[in-house]
N, CA, C and O atoms as a GROMACS GRO file, in nm:
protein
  296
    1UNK      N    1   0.397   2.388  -0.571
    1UNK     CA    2   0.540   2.407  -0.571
    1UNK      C    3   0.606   2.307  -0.476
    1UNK      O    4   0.715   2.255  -0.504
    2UNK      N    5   0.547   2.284  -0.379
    2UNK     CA    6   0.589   2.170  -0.272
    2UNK      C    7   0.588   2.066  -0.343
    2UNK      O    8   0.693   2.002  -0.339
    3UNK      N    9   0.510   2.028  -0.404
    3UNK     CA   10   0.506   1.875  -0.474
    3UNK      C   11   0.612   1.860  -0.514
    3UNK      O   12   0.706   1.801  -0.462
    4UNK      N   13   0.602   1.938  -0.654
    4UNK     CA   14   0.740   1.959  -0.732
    4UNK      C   15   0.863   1.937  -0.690
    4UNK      O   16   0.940   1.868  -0.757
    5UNK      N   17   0.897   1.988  -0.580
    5UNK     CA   18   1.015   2.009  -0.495
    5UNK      C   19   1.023   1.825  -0.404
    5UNK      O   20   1.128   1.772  -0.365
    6UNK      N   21   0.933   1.786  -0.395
    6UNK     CA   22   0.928   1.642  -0.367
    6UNK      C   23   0.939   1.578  -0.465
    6UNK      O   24   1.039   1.506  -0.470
    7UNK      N   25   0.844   1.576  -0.581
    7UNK     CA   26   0.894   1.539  -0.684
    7UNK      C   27   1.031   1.485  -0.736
    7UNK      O   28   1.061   1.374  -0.782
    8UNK      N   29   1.103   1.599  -0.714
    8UNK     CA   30   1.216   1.625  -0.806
    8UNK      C   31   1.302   1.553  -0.700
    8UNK      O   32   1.392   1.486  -0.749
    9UNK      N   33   1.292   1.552  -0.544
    9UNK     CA   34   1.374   1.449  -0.478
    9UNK      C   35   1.343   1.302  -0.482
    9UNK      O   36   1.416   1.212  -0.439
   10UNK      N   37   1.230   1.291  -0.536
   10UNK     CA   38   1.210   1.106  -0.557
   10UNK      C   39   1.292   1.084  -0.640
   10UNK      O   40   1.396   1.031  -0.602
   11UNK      N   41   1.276   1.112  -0.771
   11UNK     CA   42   1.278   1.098  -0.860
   11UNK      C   43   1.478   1.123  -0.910
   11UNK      O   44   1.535   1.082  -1.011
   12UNK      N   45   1.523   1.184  -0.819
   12UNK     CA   46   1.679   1.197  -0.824
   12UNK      C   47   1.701   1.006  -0.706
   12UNK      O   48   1.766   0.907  -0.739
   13UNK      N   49   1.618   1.028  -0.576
   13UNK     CA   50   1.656   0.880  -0.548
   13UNK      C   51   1.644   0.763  -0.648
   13UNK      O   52   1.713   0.662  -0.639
   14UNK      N   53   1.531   0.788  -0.763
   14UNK     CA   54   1.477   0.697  -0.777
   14UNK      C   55   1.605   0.639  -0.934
   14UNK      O   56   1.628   0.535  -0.996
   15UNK      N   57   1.648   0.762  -0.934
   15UNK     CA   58   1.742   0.774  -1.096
   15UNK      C   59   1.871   0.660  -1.026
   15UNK      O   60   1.932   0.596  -1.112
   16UNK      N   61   1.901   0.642  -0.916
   16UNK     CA   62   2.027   0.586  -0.871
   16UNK      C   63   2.028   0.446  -0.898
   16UNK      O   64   2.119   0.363  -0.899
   17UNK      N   65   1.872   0.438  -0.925
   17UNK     CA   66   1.895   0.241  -0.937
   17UNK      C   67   1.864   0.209  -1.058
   17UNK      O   68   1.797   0.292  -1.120
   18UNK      N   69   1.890   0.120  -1.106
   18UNK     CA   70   1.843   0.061  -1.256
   18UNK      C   71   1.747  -0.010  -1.234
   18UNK      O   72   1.721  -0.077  -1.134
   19UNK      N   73   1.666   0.009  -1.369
   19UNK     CA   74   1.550  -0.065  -1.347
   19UNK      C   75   1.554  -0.253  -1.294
   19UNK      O   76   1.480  -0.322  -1.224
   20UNK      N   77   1.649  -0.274  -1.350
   20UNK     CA   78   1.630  -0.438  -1.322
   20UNK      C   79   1.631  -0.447  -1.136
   20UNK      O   80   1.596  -0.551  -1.080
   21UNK      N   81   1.675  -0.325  -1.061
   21UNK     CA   82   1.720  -0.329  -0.904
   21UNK      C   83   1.603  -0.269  -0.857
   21UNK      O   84   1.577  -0.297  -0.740
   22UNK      N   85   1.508  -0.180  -0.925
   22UNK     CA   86   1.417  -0.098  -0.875
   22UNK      C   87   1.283  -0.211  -0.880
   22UNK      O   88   1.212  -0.235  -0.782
   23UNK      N   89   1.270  -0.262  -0.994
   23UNK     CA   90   1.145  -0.358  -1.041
   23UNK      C   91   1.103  -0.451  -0.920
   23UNK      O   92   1.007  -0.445  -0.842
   24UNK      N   93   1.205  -0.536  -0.930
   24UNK     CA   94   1.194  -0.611  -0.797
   24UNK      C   95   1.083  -0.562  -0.675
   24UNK      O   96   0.964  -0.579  -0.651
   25UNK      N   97   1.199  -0.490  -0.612
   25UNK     CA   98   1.160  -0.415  -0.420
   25UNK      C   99   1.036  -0.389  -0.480
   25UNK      O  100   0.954  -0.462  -0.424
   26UNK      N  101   0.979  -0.315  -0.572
   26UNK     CA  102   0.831  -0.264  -0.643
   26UNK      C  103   0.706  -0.375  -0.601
   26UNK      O  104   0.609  -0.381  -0.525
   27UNK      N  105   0.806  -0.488  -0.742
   27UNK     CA  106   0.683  -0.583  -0.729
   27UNK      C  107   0.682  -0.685  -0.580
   27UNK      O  108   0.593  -0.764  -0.549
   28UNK      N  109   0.797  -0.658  -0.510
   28UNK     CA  110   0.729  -0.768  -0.333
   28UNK      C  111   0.686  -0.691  -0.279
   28UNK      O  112   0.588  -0.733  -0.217
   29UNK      N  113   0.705  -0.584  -0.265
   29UNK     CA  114   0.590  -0.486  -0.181
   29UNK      C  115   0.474  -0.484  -0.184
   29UNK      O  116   0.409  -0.476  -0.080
   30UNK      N  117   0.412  -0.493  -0.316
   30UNK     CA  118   0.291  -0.481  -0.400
   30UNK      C  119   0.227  -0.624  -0.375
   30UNK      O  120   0.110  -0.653  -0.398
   31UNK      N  121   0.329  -0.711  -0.320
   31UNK     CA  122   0.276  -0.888  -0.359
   31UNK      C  123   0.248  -0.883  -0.203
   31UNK      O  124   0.147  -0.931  -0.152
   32UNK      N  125   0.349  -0.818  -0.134
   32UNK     CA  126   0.310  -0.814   0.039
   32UNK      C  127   0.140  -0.760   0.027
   32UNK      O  128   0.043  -0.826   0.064
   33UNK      N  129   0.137  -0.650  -0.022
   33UNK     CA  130  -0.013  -0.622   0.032
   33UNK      C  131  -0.125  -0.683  -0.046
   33UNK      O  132  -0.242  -0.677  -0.008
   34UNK      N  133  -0.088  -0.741  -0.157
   34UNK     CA  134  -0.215  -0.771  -0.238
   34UNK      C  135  -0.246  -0.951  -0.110
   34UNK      O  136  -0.350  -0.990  -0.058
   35UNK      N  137  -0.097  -1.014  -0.107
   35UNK     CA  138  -0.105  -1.109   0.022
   35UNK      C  139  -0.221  -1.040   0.142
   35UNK      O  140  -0.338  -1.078   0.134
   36UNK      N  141  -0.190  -0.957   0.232
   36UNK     CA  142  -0.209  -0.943   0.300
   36UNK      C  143  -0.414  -0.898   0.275
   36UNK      O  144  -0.523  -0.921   0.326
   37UNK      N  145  -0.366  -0.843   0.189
   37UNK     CA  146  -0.585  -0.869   0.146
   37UNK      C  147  -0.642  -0.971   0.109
   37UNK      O  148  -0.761  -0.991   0.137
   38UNK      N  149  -0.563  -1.064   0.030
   38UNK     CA  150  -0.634  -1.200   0.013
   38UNK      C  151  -0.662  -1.254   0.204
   38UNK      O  152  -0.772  -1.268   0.257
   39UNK      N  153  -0.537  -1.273   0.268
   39UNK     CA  154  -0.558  -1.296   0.379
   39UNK      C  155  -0.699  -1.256   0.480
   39UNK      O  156  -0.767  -1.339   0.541
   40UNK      N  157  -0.724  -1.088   0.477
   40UNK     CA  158  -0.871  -1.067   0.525
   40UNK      C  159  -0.957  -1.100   0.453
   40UNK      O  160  -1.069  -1.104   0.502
   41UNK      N  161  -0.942  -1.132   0.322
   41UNK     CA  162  -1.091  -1.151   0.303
   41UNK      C  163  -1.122  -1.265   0.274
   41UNK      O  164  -1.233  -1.294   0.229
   42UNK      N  165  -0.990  -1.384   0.304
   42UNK     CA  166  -1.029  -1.513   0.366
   42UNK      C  167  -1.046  -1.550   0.485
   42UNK      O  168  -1.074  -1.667   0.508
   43UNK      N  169  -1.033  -1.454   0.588
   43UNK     CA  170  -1.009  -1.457   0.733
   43UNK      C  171  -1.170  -1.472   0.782
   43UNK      O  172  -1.263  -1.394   0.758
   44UNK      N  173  -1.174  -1.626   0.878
   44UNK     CA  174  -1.306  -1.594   0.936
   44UNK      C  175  -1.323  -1.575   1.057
   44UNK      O  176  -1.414  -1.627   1.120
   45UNK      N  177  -1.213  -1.474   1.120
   45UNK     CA  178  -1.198  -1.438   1.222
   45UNK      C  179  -1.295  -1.325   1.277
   45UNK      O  180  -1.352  -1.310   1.386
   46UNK      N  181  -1.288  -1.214   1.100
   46UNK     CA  182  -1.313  -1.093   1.053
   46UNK      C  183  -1.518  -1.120   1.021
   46UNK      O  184  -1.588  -1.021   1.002
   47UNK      N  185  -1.554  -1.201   1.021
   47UNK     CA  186  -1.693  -1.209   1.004
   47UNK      C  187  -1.789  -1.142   1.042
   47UNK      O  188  -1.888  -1.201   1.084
   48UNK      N  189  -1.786  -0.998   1.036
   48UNK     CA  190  -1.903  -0.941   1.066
   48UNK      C  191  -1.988  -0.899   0.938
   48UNK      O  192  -1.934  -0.851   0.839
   49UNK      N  193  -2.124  -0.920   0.947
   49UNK     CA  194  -2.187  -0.906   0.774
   49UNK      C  195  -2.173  -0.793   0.707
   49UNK      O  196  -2.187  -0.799   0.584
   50UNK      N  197  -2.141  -0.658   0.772
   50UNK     CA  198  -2.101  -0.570   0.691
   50UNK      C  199  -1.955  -0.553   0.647
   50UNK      O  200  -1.924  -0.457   0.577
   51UNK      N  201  -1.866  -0.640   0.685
   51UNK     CA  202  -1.788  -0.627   0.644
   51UNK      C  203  -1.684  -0.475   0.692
   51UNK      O  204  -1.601  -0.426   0.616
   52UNK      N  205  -1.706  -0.436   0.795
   52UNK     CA  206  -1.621  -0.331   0.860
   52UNK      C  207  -1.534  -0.396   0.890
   52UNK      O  208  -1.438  -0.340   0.837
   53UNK      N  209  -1.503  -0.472   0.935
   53UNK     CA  210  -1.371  -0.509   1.022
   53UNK      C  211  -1.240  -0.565   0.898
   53UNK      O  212  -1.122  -0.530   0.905
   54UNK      N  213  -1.300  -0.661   0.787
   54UNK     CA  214  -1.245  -0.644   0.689
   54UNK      C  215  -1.216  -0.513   0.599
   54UNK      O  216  -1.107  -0.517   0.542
   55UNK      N  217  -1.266  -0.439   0.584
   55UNK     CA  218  -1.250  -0.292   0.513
   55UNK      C  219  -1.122  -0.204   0.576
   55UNK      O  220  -1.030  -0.145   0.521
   56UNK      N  221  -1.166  -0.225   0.748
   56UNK     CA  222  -1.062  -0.169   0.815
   56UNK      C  223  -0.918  -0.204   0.801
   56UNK      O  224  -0.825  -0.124   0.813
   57UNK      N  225  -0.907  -0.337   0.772
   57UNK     CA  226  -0.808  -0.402   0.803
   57UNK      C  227  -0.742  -0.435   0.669
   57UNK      O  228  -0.626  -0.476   0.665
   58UNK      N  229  -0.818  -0.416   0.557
   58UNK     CA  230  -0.755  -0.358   0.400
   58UNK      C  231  -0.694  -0.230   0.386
   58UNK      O  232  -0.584  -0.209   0.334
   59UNK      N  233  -0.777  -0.139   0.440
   59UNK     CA  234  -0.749   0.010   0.464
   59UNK      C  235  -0.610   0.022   0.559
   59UNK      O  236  -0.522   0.102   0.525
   60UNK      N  237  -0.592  -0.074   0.700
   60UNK     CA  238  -0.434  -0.035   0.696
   60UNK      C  239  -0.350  -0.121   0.687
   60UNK      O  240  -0.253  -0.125   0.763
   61UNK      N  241  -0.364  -0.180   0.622
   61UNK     CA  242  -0.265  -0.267   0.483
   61UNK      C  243  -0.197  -0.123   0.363
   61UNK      O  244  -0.092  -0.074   0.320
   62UNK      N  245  -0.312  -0.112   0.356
   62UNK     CA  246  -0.285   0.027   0.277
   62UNK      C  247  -0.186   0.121   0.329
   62UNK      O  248  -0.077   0.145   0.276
   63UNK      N  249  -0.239   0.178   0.449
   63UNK     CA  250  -0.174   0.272   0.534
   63UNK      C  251  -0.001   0.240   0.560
   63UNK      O  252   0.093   0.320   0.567
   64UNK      N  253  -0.004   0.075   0.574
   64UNK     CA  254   0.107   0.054   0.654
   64UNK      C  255   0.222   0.057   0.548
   64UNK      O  256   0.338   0.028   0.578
   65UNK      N  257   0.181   0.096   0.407
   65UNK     CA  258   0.304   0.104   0.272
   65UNK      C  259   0.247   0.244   0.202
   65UNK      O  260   0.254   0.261   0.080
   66UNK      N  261   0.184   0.355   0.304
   66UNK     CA  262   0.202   0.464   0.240
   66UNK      C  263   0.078   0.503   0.143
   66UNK      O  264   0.072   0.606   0.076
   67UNK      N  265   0.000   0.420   0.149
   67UNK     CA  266  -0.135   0.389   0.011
   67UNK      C  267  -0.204   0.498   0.102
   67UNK      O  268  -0.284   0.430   0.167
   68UNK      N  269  -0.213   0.590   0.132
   68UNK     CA  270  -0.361   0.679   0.210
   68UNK      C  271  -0.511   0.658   0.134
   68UNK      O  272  -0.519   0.655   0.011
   69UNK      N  273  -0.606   0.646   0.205
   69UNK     CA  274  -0.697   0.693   0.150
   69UNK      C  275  -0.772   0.822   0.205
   69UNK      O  276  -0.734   0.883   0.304
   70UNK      N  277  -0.851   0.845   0.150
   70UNK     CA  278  -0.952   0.946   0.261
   70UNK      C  279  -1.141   0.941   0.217
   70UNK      O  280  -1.240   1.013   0.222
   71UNK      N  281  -1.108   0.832   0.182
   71UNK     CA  282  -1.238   0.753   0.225
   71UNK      C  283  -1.278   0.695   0.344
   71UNK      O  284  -1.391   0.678   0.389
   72UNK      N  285  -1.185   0.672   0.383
   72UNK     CA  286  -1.210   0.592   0.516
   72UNK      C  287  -1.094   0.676   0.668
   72UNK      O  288  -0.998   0.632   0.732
   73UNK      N  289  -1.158   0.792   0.671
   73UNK     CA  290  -1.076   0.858   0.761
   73UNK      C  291  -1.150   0.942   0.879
   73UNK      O  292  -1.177   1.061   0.892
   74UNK      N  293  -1.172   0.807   0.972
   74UNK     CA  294  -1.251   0.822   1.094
   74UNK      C  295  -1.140   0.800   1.213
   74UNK      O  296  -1.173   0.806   1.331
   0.00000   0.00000   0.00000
């Protein structure tokens, strides 16, 4: 029922814009983080062989636009 009730308030913000105004903000957000992962996992700053420090640092890329996971929730 909570969802719903969230739901139904996105989705009244989301009715205010037209698509040609909404599309946009969508796709640079989406281009910010897919950027920001190419970045670690060209980064050879991040070089450890398992690859934690890169994972981490995808994971809050994620975090920092709302993406949760709970795979990785240490």
């Amino acid at each position: 029922m909570y969802e719903q009730a969230i739901g139904r308030v996105v989705l009244d913000y989301v009715d205010k814009f037209k698509p040609y105004e909404l599309s946009p903000i969508v796709e640079s957000e989406a281009l910010k983080v897919i950027c920001k992962i190419r970045d670690v996992l060209n980064s050879d700053d991040l070089g450890d062989p398992e690859c934690f420090y890169r994972i981490d640092e995808i994971i809050s890329a994620f975090d920092k636009v709302g993406l949760y996971t709970h795979r990785h929730d240490w």
